[in-house]
MDAnalysis code that builds the backbone (N, CA, C; Angstrom):
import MDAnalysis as mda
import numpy as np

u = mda.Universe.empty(675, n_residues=225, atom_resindex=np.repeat(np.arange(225), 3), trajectory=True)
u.add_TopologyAttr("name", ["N", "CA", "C"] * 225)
u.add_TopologyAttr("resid", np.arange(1, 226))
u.add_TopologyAttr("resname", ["UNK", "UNK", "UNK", "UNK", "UNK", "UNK", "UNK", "UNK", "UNK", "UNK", "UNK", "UNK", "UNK", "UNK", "UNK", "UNK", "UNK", "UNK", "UNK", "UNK", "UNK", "UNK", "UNK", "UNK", "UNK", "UNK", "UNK", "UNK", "UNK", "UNK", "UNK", "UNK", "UNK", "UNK", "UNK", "UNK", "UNK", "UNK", "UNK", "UNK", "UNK", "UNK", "UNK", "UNK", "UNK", "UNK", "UNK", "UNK", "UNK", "UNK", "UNK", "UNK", "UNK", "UNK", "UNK", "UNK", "UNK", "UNK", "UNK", "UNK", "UNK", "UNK", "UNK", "UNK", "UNK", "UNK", "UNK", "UNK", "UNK", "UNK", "UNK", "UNK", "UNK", "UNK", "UNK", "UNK", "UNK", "UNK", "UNK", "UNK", "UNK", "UNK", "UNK", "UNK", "UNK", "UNK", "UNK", "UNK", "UNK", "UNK", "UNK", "UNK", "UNK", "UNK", "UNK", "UNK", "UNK", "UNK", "UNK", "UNK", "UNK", "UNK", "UNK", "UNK", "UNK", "UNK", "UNK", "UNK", "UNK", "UNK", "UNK", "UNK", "UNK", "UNK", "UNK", "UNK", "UNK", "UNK", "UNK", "UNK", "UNK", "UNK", "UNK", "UNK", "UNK", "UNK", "UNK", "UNK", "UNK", "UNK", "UNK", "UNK", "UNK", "UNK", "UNK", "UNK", "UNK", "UNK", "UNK", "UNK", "UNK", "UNK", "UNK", "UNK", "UNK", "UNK", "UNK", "UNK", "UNK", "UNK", "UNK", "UNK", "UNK", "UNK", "UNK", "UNK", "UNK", "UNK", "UNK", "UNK", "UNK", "UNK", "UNK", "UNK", "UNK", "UNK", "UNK", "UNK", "UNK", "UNK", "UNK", "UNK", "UNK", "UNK", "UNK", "UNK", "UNK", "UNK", "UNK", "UNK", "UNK", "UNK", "UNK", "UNK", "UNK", "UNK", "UNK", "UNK", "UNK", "UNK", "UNK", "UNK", "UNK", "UNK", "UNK", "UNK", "UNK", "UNK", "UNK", "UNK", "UNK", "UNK", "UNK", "UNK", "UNK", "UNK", "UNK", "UNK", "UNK", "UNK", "UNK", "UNK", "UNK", "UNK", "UNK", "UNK", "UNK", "UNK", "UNK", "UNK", "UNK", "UNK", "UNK", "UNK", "UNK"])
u.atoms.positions = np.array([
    [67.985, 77.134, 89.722],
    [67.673, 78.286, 90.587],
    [68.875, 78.670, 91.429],
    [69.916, 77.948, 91.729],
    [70.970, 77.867, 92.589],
    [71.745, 78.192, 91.527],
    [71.942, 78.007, 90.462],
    [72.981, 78.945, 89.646],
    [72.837, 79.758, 89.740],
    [71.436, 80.193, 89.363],
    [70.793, 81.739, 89.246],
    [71.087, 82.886, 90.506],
    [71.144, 82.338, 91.080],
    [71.391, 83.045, 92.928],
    [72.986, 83.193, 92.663],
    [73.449, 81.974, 92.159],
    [75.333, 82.086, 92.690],
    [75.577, 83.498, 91.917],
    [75.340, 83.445, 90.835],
    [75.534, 84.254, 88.957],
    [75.360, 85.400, 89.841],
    [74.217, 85.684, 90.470],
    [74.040, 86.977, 90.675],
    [74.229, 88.069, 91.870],
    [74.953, 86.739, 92.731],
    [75.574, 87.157, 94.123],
    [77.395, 87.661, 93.332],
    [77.836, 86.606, 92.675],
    [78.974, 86.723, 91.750],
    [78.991, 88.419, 91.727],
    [78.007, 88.476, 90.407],
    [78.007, 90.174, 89.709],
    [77.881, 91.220, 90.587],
    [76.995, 90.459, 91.808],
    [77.000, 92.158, 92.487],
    [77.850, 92.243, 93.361],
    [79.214, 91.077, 93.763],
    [80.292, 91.534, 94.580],
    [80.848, 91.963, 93.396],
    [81.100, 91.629, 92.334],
    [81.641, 92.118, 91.355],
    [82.290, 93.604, 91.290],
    [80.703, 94.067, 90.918],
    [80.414, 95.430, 91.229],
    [80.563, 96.437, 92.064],
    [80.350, 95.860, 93.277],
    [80.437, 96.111, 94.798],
    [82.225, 96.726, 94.577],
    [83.342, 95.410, 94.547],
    [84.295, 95.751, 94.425],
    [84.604, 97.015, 93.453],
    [84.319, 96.643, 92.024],
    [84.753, 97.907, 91.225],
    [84.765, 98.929, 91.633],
    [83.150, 99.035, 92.206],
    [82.884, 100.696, 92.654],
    [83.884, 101.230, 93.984],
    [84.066, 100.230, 95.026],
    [85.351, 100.416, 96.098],
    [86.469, 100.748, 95.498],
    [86.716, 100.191, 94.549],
    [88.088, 100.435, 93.914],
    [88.403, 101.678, 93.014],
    [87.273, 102.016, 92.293],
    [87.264, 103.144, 91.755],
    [87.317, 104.640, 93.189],
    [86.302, 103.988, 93.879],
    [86.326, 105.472, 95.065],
    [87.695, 105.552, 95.925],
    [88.318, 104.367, 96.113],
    [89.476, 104.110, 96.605],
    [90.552, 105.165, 95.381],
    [90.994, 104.573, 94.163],
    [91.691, 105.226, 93.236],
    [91.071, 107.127, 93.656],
    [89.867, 107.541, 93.255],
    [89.778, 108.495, 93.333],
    [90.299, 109.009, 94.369],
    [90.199, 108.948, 95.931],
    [90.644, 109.215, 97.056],
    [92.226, 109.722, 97.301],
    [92.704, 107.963, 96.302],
    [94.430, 108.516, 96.085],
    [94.545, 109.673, 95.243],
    [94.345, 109.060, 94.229],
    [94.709, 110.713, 92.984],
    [94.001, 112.016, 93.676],
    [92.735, 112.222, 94.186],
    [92.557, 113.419, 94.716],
    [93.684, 114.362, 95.887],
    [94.453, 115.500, 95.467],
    [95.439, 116.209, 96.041],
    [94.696, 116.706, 97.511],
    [95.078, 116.200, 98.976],
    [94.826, 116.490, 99.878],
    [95.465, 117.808, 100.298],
    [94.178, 119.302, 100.475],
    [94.414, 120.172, 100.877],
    [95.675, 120.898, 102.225],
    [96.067, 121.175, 102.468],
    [96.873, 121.772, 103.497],
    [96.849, 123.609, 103.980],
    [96.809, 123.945, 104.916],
    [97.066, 125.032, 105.310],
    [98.673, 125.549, 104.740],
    [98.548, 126.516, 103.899],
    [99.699, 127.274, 103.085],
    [99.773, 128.473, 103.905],
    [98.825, 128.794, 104.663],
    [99.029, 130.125, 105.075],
    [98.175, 130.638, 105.917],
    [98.186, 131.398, 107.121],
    [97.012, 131.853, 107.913],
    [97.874, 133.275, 108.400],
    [96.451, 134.081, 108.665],
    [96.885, 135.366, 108.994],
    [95.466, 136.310, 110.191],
    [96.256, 136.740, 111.275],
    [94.791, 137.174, 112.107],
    [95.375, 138.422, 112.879],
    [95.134, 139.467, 112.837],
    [95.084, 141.272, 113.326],
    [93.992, 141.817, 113.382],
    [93.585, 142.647, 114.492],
    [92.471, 143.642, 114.040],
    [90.889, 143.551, 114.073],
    [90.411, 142.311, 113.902],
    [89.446, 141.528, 113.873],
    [89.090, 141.107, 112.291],
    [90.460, 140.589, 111.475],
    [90.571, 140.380, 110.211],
    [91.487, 139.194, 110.472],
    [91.206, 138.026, 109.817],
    [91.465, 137.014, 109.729],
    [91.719, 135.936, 108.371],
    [92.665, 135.318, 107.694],
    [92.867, 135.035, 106.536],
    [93.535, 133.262, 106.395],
    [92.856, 132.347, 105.554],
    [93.522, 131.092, 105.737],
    [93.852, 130.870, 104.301],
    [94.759, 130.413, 103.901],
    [94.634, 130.029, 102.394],
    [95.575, 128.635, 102.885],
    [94.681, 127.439, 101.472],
    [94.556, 125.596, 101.840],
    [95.030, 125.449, 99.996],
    [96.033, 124.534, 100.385],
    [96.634, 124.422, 98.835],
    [96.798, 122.808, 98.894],
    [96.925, 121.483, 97.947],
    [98.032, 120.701, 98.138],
    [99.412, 120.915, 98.208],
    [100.156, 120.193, 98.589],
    [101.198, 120.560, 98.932],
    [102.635, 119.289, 97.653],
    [101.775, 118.858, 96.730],
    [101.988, 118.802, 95.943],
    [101.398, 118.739, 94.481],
    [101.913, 118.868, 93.012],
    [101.129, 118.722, 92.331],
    [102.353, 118.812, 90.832],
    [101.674, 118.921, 89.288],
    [102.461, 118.423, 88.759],
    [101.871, 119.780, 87.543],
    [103.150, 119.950, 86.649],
    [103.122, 120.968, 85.441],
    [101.783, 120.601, 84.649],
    [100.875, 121.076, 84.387],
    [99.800, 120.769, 84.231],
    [98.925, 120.711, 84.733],
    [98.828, 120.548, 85.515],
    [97.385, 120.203, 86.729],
    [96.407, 121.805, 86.774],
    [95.809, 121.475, 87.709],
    [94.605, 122.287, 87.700],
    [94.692, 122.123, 89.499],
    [95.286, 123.499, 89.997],
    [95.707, 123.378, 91.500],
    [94.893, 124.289, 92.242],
    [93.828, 123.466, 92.741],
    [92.787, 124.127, 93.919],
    [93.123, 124.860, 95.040],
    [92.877, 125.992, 95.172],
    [93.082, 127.332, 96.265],
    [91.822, 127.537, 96.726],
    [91.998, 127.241, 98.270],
    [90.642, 127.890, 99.383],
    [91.242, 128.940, 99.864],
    [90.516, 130.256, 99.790],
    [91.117, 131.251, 100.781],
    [89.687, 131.319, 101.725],
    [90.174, 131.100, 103.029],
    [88.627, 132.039, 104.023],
    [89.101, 132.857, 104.721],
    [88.528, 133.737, 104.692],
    [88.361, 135.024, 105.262],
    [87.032, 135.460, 106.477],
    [87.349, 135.941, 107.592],
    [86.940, 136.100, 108.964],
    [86.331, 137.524, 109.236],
    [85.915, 137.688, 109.518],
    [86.199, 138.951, 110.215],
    [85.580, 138.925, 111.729],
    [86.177, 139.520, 113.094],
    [85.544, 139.282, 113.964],
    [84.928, 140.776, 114.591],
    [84.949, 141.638, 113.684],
    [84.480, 143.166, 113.805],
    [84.116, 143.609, 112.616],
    [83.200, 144.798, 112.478],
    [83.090, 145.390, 110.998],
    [84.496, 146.139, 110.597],
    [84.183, 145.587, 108.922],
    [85.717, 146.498, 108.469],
    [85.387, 147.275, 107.256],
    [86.031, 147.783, 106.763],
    [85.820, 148.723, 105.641],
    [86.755, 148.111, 104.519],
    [86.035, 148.399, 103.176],
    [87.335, 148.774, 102.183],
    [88.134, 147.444, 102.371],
    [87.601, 146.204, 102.318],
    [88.716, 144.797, 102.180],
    [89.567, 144.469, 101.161],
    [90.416, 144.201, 100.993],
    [91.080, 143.745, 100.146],
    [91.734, 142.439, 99.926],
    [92.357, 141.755, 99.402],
    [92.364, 140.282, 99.613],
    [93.092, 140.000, 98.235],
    [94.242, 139.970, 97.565],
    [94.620, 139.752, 96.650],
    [95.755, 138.885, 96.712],
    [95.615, 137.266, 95.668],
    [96.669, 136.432, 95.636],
    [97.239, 136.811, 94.503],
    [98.747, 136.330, 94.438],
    [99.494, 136.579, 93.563],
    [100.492, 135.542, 93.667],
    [100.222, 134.381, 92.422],
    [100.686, 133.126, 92.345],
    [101.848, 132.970, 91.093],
    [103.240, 132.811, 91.341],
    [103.900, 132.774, 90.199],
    [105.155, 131.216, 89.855],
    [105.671, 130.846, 89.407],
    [106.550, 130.108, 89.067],
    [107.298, 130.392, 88.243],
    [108.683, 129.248, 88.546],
    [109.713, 129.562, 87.209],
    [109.137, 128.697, 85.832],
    [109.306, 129.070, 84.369],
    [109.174, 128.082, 83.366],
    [110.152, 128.284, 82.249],
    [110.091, 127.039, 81.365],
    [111.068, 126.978, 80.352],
    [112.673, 127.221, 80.994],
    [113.208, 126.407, 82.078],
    [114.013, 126.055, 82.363],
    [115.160, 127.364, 82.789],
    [113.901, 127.992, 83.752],
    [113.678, 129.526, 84.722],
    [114.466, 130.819, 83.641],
    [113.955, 130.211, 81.948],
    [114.495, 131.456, 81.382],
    [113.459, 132.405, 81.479],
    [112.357, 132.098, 81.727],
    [111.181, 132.965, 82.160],
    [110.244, 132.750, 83.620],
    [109.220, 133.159, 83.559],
    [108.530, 133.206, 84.708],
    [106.455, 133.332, 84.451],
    [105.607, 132.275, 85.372],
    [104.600, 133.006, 84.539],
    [103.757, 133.073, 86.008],
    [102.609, 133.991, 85.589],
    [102.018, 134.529, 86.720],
    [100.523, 134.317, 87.068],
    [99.942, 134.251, 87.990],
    [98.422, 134.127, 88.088],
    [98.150, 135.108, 89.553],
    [96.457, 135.717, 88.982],
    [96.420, 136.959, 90.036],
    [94.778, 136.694, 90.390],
    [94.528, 136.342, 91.380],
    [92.868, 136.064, 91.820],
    [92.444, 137.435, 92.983],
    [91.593, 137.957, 92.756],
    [90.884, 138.825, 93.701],
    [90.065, 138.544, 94.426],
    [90.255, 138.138, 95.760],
    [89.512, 137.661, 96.780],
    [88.171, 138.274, 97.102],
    [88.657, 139.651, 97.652],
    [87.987, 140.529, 98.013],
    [88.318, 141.898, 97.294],
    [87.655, 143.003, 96.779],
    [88.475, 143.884, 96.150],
    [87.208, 144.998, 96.741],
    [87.709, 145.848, 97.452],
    [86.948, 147.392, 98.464],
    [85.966, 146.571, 98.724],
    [85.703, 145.591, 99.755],
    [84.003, 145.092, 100.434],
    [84.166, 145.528, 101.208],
    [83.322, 145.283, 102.356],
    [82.434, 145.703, 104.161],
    [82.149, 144.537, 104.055],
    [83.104, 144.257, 105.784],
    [82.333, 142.794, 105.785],
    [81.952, 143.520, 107.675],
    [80.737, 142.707, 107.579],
    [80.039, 142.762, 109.149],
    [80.903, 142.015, 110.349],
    [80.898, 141.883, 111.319],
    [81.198, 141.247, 112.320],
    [80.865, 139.733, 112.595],
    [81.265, 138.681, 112.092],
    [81.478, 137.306, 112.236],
    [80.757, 136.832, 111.203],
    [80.762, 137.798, 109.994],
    [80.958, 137.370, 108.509],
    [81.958, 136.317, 108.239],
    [81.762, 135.607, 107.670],
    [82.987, 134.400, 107.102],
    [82.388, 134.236, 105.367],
    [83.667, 134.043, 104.471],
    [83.673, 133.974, 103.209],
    [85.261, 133.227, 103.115],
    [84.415, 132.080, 101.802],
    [84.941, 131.186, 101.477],
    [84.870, 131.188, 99.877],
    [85.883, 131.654, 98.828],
    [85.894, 131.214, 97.734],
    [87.484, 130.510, 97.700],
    [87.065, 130.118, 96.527],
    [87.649, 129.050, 95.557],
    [88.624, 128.823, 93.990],
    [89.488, 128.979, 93.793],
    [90.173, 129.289, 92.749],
    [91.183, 128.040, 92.204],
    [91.119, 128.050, 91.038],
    [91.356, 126.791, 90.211],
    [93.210, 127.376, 89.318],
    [93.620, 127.053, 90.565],
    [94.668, 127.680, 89.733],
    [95.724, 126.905, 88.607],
    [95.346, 127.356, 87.609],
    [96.229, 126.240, 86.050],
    [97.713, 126.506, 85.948],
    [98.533, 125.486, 85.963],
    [99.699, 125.541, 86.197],
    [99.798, 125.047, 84.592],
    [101.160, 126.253, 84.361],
    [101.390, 125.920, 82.552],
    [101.944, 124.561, 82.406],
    [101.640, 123.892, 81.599],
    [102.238, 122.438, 80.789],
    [103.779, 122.561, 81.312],
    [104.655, 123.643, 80.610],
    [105.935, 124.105, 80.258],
    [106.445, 124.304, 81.408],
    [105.499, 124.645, 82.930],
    [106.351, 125.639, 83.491],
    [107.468, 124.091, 84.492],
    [108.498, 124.634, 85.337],
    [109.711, 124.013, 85.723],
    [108.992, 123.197, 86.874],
    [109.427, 122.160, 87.647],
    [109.349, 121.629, 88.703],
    [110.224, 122.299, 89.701],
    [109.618, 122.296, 90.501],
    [110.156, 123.463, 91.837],
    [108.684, 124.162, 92.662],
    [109.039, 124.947, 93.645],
    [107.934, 125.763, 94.232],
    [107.478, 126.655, 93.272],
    [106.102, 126.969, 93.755],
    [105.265, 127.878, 93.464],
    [104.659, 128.566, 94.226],
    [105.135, 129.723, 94.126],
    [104.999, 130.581, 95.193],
    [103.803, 131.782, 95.376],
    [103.615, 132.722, 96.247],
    [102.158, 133.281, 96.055],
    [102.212, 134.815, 97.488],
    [102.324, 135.524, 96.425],
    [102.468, 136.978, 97.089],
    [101.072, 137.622, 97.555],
    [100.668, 137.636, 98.918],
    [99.331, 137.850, 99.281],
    [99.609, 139.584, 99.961],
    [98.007, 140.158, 98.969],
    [98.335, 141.516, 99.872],
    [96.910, 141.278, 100.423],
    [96.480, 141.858, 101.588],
    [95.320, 142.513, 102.854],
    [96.176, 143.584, 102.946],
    [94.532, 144.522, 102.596],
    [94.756, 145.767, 103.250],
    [92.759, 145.791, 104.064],
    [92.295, 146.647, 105.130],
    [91.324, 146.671, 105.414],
    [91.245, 148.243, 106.350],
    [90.535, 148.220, 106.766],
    [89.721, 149.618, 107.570],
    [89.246, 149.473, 108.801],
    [89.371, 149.719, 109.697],
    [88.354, 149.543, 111.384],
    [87.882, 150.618, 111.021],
    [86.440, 150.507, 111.959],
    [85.313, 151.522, 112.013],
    [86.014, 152.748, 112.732],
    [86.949, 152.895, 112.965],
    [87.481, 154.333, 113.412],
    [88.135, 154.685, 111.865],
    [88.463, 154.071, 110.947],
    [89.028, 154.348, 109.895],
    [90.417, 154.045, 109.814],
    [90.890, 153.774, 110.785],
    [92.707, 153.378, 110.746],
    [92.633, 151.780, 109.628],
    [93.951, 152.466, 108.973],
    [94.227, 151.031, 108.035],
    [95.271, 150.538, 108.250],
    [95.212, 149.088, 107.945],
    [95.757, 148.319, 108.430],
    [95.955, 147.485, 106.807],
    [97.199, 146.690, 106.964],
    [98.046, 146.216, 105.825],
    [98.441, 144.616, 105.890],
    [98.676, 143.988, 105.959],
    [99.631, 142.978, 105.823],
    [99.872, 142.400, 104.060],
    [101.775, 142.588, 104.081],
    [102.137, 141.781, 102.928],
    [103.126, 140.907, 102.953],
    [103.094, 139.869, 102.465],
    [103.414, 138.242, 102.761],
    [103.625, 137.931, 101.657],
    [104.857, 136.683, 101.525],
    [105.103, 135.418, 100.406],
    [105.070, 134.160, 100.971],
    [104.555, 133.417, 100.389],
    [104.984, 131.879, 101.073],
    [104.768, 130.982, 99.857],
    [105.057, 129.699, 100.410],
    [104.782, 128.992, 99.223],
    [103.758, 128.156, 98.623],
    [103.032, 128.667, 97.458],
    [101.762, 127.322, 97.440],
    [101.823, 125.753, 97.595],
    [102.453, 125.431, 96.595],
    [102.441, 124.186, 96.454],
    [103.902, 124.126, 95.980],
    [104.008, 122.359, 95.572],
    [105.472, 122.035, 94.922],
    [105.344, 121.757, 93.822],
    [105.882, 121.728, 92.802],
    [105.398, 120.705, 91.317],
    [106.546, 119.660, 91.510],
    [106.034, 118.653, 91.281],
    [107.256, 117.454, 90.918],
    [107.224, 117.173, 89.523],
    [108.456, 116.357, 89.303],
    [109.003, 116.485, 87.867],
    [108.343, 115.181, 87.418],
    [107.310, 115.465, 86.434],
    [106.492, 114.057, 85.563],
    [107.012, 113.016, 85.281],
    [108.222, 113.307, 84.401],
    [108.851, 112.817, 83.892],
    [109.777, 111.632, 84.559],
    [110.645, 112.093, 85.742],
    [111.689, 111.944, 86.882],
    [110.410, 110.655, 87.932],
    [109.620, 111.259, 87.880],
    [108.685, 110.179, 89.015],
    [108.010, 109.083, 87.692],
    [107.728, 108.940, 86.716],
    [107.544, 107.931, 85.858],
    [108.585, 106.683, 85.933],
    [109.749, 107.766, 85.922],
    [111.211, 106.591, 85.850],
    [111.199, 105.784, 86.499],
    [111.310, 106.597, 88.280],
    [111.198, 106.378, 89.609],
    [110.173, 105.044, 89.741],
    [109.414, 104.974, 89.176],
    [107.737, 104.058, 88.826],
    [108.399, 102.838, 88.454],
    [108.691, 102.857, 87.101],
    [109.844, 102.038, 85.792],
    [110.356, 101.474, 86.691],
    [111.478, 101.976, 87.475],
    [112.686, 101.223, 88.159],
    [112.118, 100.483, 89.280],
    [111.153, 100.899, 89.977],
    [110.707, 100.488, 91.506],
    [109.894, 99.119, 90.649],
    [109.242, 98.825, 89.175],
    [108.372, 98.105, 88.972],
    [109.780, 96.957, 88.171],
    [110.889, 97.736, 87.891],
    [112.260, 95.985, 87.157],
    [112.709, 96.370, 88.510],
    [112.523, 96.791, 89.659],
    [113.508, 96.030, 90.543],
    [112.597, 95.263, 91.203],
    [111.480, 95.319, 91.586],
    [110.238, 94.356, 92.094],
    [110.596, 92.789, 90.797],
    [110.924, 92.782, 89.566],
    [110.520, 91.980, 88.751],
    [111.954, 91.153, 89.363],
    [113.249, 91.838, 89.028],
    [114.656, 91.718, 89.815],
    [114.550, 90.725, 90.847],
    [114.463, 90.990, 91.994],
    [114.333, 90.661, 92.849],
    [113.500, 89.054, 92.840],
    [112.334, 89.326, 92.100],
    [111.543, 87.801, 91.365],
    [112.033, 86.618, 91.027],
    [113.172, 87.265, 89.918],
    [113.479, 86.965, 89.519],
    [115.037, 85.865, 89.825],
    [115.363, 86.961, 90.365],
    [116.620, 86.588, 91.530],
    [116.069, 85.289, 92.510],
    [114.719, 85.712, 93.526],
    [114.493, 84.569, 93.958],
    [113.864, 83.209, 93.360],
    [113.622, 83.418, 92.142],
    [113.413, 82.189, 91.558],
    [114.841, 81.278, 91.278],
    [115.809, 82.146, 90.645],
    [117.120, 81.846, 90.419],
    [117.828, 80.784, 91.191],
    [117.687, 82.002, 93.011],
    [118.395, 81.290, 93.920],
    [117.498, 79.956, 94.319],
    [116.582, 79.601, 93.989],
    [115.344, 78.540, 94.060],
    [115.633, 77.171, 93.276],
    [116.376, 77.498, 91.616],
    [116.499, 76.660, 90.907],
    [117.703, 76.606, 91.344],
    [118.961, 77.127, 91.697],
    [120.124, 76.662, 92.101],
    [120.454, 75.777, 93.223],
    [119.584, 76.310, 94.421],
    [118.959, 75.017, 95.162],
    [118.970, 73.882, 94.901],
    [118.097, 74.008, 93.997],
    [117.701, 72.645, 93.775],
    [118.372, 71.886, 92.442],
    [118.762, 72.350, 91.693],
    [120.007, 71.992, 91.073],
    [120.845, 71.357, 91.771],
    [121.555, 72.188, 92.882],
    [122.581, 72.043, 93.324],
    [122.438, 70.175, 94.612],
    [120.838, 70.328, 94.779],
    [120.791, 69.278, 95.462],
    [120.724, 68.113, 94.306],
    [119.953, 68.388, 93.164],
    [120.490, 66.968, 92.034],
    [121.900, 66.466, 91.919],
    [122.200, 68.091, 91.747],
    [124.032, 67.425, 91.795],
    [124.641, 66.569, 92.783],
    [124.046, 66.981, 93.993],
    [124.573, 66.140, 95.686],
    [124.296, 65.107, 95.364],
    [123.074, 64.385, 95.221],
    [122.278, 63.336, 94.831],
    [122.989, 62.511, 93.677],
    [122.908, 62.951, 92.993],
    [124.077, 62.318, 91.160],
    [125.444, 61.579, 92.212],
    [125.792, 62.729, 93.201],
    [127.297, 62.499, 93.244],
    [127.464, 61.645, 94.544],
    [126.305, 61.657, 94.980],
    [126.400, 60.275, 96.096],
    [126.352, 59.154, 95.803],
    [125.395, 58.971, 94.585],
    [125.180, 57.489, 93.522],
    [125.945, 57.561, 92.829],
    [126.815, 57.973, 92.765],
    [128.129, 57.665, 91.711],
    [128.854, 57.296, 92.898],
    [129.345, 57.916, 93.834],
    [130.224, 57.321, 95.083],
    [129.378, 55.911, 95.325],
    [128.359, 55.562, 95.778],
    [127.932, 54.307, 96.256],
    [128.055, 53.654, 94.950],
    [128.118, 53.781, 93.681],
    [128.354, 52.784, 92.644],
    [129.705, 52.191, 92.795],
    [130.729, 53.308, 92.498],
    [132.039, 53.403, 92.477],
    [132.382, 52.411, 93.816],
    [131.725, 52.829, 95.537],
    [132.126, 51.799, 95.815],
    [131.787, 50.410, 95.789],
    [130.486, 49.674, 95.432],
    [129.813, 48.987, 95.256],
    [131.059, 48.195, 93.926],
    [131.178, 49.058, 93.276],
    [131.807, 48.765, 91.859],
    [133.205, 47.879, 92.648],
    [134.248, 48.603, 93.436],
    [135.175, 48.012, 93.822],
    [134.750, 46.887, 94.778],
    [134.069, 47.104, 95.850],
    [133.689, 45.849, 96.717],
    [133.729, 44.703, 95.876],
    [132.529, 44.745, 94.757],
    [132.274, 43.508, 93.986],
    [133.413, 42.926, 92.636],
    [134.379, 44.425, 92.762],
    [135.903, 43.360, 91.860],
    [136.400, 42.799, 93.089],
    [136.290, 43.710, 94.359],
    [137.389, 42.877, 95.343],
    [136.672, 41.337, 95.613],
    [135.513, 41.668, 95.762],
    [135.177, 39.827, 96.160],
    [135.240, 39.193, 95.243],
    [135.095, 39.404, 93.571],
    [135.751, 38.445, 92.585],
    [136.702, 37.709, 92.642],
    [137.784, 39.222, 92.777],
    [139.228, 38.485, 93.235],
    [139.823, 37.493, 93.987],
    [138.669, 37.841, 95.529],
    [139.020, 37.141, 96.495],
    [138.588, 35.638, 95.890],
    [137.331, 35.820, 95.636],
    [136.723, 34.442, 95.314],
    [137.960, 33.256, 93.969],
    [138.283, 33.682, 93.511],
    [139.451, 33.592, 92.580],
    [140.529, 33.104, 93.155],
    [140.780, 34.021, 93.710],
    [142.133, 33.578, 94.817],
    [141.977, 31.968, 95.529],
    [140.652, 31.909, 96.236],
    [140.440, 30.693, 97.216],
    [140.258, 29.743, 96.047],
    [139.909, 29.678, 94.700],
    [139.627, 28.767, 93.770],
    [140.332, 27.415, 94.298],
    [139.474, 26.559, 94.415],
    [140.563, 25.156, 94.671],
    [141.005, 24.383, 93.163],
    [142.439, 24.298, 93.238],
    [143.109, 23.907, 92.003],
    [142.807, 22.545, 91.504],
    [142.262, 22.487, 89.811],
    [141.886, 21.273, 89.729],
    [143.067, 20.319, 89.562],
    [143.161, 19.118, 89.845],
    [143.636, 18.408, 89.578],
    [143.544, 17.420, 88.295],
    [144.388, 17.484, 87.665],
    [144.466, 16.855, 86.222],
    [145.136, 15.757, 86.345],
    [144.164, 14.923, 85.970],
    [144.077, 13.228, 85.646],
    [145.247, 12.946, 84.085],
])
């Protein structure tokens, strides 16, 4: 019965862990949003939330919200997301419509969402994003703002793999090295050791010819009958 309890306390830290570790991993790999951009005139108001990094390929999440703190006419709201690709002999483009001629009421708020796909091909570098607002006050005067800034960054796949590679043989390096300097140590103390018992032989060795000798020397001479 006490196995049975251990076995199954075992599996469910087991588990316990995996699932931490998996929500943990997810947490890292998930690209933490940032403010790319905010904009407020008029009683018209504009935020757009990007990561602030990401990689040729990916699938790069855009929040735009939009405010208004008065009625407006005729909104407009258009991103315009581009990069360099194929090694900036070209260029490719993405165009989302936020808002296109709405009325928004007075402390209306709108929040969409756009999945913006970055080509396989295209270069590592910024990616950048040309925003137009145009809108209306209830007297009819219009009002404009046009802006560039930058979405996100792409880093180079390839270049940060290496970066990975090298940081994981110089961790091994370093291991390796201190094992090295570990066995030389201690090598080096066998050798001390060898070479002290060879000195205490060596002198041991002479002491015991010198007292031969001596003993030799004092020999009392026999006398022959």
């Amino acid at each position: 019965m006490n196995n049975k309890k251990i076995t199954t306390l075992m599996l469910t830290i087991s588990l316990l862990t995996l699932a931490f570790s998996s929500i943990v991993q997810f947490a890292i790999s998930e690209p933490q949003a940032r403010l790319a951009w905010s904009y407020e005139s008029e009683g018209f108001s504009v935020e757009v939330y990007a990561p602030s990094q990401a990689y040729p390929g990916d699938v790069v999440p855009i929040n735009v919200t939009v405010n208004a703190t008065a009625d407006l006419l005729d909104v407009y709201v258009i991103l315009e997301n581009f990069g360099s690709q194929h090694e900036n002999c070209s260029y490719w483009n993405t165009t989302f419509n936020v808002l296109w001629s709405e009325d928004l009421h007075a402390g209306e708020d709108l929040t969409e969402k756009y999945d913006l796909e970055v080509p396989s091909n295209a270069d590592p570098g910024l990616v950048y994003c040309h925003i137009i607002c145009k809108w209306k006050t209830l007297d009819l005067q219009d009002h404009s703002k046009y802006d560039s800034f930058s979405v996100t960054y792409l880093k180079n796949r390839n270049f940060q793999e290496l970066q990975n590679e090298y940081a994981e043989l110089q961790d091994k390096y370093e291991d390796l090295n201190a094992s090295y300097t570990e066995l030389k140590s201690k090598h080096e103390g066998e050798i001390g050791s060898t070479r002290n018992l060879m000195y205490i032989f060596v002198v041991t060795t002479i002491v015991s010819a010198a007292t031969v000798f001596v003993l030799l020397l004092r020999r009392p001479k026999r006398i022959w009958a």
